[in-house]
ROBAZA-82210 format. One record per residue (C-alpha): residue number from 1; x, y, z; residue in three letters. Coordinates in Angstrom, 3 decimals, padded with zeros to 6 digits, m for minus. Layout:
<rs>
[NUM, [X, Y, Z], 'ALA'],
...
</rs>
This chain:
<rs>
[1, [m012.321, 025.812, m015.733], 'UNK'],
[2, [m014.608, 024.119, m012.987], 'UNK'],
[3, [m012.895, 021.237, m011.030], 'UNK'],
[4, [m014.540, 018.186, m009.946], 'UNK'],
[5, [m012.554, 016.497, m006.956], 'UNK'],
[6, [m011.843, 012.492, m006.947], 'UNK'],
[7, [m009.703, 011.336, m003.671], 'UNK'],
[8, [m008.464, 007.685, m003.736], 'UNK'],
[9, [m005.087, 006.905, m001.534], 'UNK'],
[10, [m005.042, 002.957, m001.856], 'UNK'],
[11, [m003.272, 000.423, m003.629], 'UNK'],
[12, [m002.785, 000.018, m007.117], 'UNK'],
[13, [m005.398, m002.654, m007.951], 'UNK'],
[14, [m007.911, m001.031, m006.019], 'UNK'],
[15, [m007.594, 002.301, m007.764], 'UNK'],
[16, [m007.910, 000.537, m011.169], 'UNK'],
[17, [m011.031, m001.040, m010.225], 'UNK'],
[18, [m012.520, 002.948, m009.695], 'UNK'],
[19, [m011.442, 004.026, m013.653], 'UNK'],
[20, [m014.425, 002.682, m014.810], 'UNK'],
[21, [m016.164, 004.909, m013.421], 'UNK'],
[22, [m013.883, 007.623, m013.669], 'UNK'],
[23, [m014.326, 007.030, m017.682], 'UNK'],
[24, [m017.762, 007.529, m017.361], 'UNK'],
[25, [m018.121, 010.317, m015.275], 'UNK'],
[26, [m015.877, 012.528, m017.871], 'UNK'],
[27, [m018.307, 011.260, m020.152], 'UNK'],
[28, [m020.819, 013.177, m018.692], 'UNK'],
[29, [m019.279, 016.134, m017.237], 'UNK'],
[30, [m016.903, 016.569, m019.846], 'UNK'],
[31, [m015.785, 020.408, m019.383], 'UNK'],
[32, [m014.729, 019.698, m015.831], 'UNK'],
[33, [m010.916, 019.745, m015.013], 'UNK'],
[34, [m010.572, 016.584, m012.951], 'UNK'],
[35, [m008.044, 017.008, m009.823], 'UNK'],
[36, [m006.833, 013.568, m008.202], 'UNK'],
[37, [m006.169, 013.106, m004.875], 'UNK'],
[38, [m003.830, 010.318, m003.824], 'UNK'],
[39, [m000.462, 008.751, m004.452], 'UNK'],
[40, [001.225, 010.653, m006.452], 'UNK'],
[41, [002.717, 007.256, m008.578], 'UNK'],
[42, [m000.692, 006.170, m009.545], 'UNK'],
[43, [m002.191, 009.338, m009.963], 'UNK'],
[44, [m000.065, 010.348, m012.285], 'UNK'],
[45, [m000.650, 006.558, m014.391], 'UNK'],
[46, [m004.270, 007.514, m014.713], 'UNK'],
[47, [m003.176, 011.227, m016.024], 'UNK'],
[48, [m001.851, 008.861, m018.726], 'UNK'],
[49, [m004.510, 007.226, m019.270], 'UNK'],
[50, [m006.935, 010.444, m019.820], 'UNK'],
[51, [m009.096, 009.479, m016.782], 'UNK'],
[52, [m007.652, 012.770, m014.266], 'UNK'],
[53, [m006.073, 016.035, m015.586], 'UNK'],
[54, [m003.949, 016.941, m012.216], 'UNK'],
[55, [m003.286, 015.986, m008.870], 'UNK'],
[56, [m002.304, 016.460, m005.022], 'UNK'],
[57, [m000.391, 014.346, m003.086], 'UNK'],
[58, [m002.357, 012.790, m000.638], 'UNK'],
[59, [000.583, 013.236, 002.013], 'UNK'],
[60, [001.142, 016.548, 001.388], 'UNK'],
[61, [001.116, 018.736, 005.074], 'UNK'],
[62, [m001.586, 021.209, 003.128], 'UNK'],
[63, [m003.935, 018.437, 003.036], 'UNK'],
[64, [m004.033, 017.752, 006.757], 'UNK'],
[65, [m006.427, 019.956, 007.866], 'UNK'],
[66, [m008.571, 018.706, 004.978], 'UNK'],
[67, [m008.507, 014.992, 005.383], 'UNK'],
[68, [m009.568, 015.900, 009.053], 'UNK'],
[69, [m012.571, 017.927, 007.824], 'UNK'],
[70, [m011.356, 021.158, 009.190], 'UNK'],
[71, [m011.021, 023.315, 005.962], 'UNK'],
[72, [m010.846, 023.207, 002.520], 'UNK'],
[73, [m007.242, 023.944, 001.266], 'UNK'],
[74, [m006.423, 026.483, m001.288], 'UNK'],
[75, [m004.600, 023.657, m003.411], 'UNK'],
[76, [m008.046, 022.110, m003.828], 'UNK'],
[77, [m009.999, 025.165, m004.275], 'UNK'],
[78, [m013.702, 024.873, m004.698], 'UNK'],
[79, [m014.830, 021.906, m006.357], 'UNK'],
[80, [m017.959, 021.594, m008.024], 'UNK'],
[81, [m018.497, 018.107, m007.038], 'UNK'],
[82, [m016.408, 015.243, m005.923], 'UNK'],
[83, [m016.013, 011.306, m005.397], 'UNK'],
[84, [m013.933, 010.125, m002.451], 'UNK'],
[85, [m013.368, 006.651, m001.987], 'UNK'],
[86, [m012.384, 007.277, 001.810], 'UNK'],
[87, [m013.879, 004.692, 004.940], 'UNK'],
[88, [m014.594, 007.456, 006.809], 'UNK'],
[89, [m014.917, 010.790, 005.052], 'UNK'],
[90, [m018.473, 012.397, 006.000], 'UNK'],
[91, [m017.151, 015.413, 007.468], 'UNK'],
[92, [m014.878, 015.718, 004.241], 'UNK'],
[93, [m018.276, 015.617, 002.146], 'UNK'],
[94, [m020.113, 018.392, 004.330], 'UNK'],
[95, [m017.808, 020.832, 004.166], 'UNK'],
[96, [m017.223, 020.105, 000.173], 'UNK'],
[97, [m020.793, 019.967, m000.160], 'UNK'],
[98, [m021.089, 023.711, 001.210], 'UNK'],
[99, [m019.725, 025.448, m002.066], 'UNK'],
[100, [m020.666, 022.525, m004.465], 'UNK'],
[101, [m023.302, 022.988, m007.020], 'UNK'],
[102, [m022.640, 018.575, m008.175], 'UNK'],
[103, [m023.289, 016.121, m005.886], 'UNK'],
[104, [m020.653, 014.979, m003.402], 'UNK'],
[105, [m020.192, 011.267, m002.849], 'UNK'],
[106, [m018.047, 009.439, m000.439], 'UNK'],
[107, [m017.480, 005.119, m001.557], 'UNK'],
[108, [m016.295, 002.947, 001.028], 'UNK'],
[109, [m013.372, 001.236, m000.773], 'UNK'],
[110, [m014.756, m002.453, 000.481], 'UNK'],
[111, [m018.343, m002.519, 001.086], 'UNK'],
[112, [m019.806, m005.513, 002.050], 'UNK'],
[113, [m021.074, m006.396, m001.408], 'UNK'],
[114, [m021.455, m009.479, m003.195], 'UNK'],
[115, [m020.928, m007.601, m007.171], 'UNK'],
[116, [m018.072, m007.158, m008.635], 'UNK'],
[117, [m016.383, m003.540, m006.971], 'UNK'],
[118, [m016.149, m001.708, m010.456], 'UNK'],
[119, [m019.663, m002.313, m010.937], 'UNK'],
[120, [m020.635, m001.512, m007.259], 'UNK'],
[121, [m018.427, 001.881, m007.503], 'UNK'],
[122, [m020.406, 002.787, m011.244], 'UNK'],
[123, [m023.686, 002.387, m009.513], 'UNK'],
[124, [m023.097, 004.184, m006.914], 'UNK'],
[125, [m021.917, 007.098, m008.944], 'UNK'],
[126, [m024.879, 006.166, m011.221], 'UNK'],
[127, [m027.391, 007.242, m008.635], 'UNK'],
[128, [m026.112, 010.437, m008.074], 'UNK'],
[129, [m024.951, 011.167, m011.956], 'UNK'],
[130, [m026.609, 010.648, m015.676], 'UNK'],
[131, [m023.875, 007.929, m016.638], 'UNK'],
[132, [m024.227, 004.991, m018.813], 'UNK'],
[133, [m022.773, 001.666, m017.986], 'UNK'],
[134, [m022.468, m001.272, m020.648], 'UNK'],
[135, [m023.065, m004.769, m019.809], 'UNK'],
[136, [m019.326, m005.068, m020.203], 'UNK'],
[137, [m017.011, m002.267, m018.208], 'UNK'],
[138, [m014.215, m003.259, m020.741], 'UNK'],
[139, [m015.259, m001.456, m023.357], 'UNK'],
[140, [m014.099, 001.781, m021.760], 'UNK'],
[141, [m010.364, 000.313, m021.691], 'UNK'],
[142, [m007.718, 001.147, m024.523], 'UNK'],
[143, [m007.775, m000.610, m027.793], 'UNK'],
[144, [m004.848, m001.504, m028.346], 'UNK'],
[145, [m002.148, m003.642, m030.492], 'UNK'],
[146, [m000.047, m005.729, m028.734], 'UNK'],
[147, [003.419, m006.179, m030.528], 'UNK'],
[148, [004.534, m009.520, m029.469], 'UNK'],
[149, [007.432, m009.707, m028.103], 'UNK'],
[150, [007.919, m011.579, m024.891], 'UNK'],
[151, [005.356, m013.405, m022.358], 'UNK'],
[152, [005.581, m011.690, m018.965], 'UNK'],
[153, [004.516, m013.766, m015.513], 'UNK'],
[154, [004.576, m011.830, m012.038], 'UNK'],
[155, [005.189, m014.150, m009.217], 'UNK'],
[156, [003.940, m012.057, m006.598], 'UNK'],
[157, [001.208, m009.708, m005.194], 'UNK'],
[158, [000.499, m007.689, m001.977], 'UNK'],
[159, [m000.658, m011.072, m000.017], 'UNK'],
[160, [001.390, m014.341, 000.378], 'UNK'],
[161, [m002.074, m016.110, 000.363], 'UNK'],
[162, [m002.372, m015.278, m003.140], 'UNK'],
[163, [001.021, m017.090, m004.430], 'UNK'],
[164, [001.491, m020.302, m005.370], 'UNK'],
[165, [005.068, m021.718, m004.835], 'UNK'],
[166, [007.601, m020.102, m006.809], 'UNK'],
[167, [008.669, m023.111, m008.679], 'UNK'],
[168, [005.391, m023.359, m009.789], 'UNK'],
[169, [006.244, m020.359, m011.759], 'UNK'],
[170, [009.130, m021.945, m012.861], 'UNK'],
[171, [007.180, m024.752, m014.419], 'UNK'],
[172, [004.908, m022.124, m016.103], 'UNK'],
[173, [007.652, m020.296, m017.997], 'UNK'],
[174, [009.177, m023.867, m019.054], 'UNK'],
[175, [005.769, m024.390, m020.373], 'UNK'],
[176, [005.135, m021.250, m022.155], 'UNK'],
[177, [008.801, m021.899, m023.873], 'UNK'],
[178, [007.170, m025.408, m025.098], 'UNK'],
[179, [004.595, m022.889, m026.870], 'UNK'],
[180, [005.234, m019.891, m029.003], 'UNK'],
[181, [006.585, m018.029, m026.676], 'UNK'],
[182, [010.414, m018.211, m026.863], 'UNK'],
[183, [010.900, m014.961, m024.744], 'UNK'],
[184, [009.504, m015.480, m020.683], 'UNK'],
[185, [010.774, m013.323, m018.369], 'UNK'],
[186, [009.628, m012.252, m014.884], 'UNK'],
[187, [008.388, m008.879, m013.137], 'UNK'],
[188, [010.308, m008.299, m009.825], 'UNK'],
[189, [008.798, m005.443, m007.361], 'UNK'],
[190, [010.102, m004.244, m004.096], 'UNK'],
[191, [008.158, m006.949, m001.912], 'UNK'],
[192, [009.513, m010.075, m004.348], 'UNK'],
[193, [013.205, m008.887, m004.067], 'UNK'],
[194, [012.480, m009.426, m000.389], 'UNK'],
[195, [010.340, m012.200, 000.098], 'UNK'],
[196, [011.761, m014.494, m003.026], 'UNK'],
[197, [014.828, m016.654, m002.698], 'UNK'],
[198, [016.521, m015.184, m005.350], 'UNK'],
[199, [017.784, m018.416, m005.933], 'UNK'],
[200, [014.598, m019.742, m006.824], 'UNK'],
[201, [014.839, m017.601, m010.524], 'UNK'],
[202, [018.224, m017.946, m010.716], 'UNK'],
[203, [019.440, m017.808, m014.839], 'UNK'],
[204, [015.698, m016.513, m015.251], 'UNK'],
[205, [015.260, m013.062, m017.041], 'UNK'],
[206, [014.199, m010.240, m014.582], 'UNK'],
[207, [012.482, m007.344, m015.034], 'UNK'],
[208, [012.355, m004.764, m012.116], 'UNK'],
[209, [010.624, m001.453, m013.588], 'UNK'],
[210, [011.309, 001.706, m011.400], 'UNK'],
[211, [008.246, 003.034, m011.520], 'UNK'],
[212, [004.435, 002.159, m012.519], 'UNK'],
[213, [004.763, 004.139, m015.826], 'UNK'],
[214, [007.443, 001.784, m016.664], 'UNK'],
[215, [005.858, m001.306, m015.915], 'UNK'],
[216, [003.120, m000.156, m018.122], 'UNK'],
[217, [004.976, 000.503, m020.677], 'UNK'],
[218, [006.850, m003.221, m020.246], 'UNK'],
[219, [003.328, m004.690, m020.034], 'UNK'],
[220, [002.123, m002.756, m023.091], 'UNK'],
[221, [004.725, m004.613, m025.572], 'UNK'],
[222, [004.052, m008.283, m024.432], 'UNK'],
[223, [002.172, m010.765, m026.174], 'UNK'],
[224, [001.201, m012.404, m022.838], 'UNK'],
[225, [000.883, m011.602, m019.488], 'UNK'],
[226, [000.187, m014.285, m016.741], 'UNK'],
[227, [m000.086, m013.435, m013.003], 'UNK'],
[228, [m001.844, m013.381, m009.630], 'UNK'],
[229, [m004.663, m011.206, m008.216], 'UNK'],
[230, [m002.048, m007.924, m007.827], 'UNK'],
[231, [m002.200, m004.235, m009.144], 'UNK'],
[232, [000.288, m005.335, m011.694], 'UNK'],
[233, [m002.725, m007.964, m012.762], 'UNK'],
[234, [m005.285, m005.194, m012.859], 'UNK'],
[235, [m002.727, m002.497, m014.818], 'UNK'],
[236, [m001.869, m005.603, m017.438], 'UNK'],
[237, [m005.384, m006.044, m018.218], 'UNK'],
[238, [m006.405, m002.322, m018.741], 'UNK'],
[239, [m003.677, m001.943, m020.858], 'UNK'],
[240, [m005.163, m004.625, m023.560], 'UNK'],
[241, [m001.934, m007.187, m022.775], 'UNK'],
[242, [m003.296, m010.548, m023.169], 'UNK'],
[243, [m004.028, m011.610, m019.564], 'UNK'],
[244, [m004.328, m014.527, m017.338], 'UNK'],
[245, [m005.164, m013.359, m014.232], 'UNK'],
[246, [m004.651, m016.685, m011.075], 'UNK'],
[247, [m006.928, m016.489, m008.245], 'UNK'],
[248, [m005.695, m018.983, m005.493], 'UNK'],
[249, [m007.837, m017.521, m002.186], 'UNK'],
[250, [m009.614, m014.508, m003.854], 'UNK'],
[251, [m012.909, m014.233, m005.925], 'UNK'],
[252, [m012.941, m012.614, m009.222], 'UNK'],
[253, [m016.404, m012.209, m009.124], 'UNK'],
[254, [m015.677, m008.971, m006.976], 'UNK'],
[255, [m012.212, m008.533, m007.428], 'UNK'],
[256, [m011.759, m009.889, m010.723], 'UNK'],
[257, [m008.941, m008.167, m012.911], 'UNK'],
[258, [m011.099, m006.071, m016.233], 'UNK'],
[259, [m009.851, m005.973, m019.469], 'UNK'],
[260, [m010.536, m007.194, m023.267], 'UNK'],
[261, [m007.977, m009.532, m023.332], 'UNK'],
[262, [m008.340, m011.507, m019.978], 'UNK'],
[263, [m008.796, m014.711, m018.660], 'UNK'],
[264, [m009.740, m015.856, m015.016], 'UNK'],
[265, [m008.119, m018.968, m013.408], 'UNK'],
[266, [m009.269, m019.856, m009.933], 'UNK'],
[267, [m007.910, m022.864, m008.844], 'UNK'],
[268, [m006.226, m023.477, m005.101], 'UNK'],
[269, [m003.799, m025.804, m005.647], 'UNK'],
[270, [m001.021, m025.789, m008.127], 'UNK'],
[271, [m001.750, m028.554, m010.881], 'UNK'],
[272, [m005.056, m027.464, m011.698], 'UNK'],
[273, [m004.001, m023.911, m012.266], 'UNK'],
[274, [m001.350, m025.263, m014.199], 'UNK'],
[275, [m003.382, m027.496, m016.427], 'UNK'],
[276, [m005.917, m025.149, m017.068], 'UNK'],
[277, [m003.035, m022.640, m018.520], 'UNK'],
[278, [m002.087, m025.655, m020.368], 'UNK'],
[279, [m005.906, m026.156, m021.854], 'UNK'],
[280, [m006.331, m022.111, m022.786], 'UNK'],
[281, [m002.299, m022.272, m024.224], 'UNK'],
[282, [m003.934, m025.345, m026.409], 'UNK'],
[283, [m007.528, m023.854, m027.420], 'UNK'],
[284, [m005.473, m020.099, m028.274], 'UNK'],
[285, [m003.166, m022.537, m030.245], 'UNK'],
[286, [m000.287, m021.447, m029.269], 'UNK'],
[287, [000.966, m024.488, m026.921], 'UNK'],
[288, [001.082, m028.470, m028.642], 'UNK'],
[289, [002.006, m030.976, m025.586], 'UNK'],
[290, [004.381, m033.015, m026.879], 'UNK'],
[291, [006.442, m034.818, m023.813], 'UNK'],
[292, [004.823, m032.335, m021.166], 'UNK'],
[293, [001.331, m034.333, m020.298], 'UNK'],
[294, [m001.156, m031.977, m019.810], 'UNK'],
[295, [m002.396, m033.703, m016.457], 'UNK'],
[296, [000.839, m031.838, m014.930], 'UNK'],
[297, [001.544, m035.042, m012.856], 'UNK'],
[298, [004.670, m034.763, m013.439], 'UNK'],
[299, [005.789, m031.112, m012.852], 'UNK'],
[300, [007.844, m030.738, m009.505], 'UNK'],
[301, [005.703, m028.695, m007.691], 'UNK'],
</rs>
């Protein structure tokens, strides 16, 4: 089977934002096998997913030579096209380019663009490939059921700048308790269990999935899913969880988190994202203030 090449070694988020595109290139070149490029953890999630069929490990010593655009390794083969999302990969792209019979593209993972990146990244690919792209990108994500068992907030992401204070998250999950949502827990990564005061969640529940497979699977099975701009944001709302996605510092007009079931909060200081949960809890009618005004004047934040 002919292989078409797609190289992406960044964070989680910013890989999700490229499966649009990804869905809509197989569309078109259908009886390609796709080989993946990059870590092996996410990789492997969008093997899941349908969107790749295998992968390399972008760390792997056979790969040097190539991400140096010496030589072609014999793990990659010849590849009749590719899409790297590298800053600087032009000498990758000629010497791909001198056995490919598709067009070989290299995306600069943050171009200096003012549209939304999954739509920049499908019209790149657009101008070099027959694809179709709807009006919404969503429609390409799962349909899915949600069973509803538990609401799931992430206090974190990879910035500092894009958390509010943790008891703010506190407050939330005392909220969301007030609504129909008797089950709240909490998604713990590697960079909360050290930057958090544990002390801050204490008596909270805790979830700390091993691996990104496992947080989909967590995030698959919840009936609500509230967090900031993170990969575990941009995972929740590809896998059709209901979503709230917070924006404190960032714009989700370009890196907005996709999905069918999500809704954008921007707000930069804590009460307003707070009542504006509160108001979508209330229109979804699943929250009725009762003692909790929905001003938030008097949360401790």
């Amino acid at each position: 089977m002919k292989t078409f090449l797609i190289c992406h070694r960044g964070a989680l988020g910013d890989f999700i934002l490229t499966w649009p595109a990804l869905y809509y290139l197989r569309e078109v070149l259908p009886h390609y096998q796709f080989l993946g490029v990059g870590r092996p953890e996410y990789i492997r999630l969008a093997i899941s997913f349908g969107l790749l069929d295998t992968y390399l490990d972008n760390e792997s010593a056979g790969l040097l030579d190539f991400f140096c655009g010496k030589r072609i390794p014999e793990e990659i083969g010849t590849p009749q096209g590719a899409v790297l999302w590298l800053t600087d990969g032009q000498e990758i792209v000629e010497i791909l380019r001198q056995s490919a019979s598709l067009p070989v593209i290299c995306i600069p993972p943050f171009p200096q663009t003012q549209i939304h990146l999954a739509q920049y990244y499908c019209s790149v690919i657009q101008a070099h490939f027959a694809i179709t792209i709807p009006q919404n990108l969503s429609d390409c994500f799962p349909v899915t059921v949600t069973e509803c068992q538990y609401a799931l907030i992430h206090p974190g992401s990879g910035s500092f700048k894009k958390n509010y204070n943790p008891l703010f998250y506190r407050n939330l999950a005392n909220v969301l308790r007030k609504s129909c949502y008797r089950k709240v827990g909490f998604i713990f990564g590697p960079v909360e269990d050290e930057k958090m005061n544990k002390e801050d969640f204490a008596g909270e529940w805790i979830e700390r999935p091993n691996d990104v497979m496992t947080l989909a699977d967590l995030l698959s099975h919840a009936s609500l899913y509230i967090g900031n701009d993170s990969g575990v944001s941009h995972l929740a709302g590809f896998a059709g969880t209901p979503t709230i996605a917070l924006y404190k510092t960032t714009d989700p007009k370009i890196w907005g988190v996709l999905g069918r079931k999500v809704t954008h909060i921007s707000a930069d200081e804590e009460k307003s994202a707070l009542r504006m949960i509160q108001e979508y809890l209330i229109r979804d009618g699943s929250y009725f203030p009762a003692s909790l005004d929905i001003d938030a004047t008097n949360m401790e934040i």
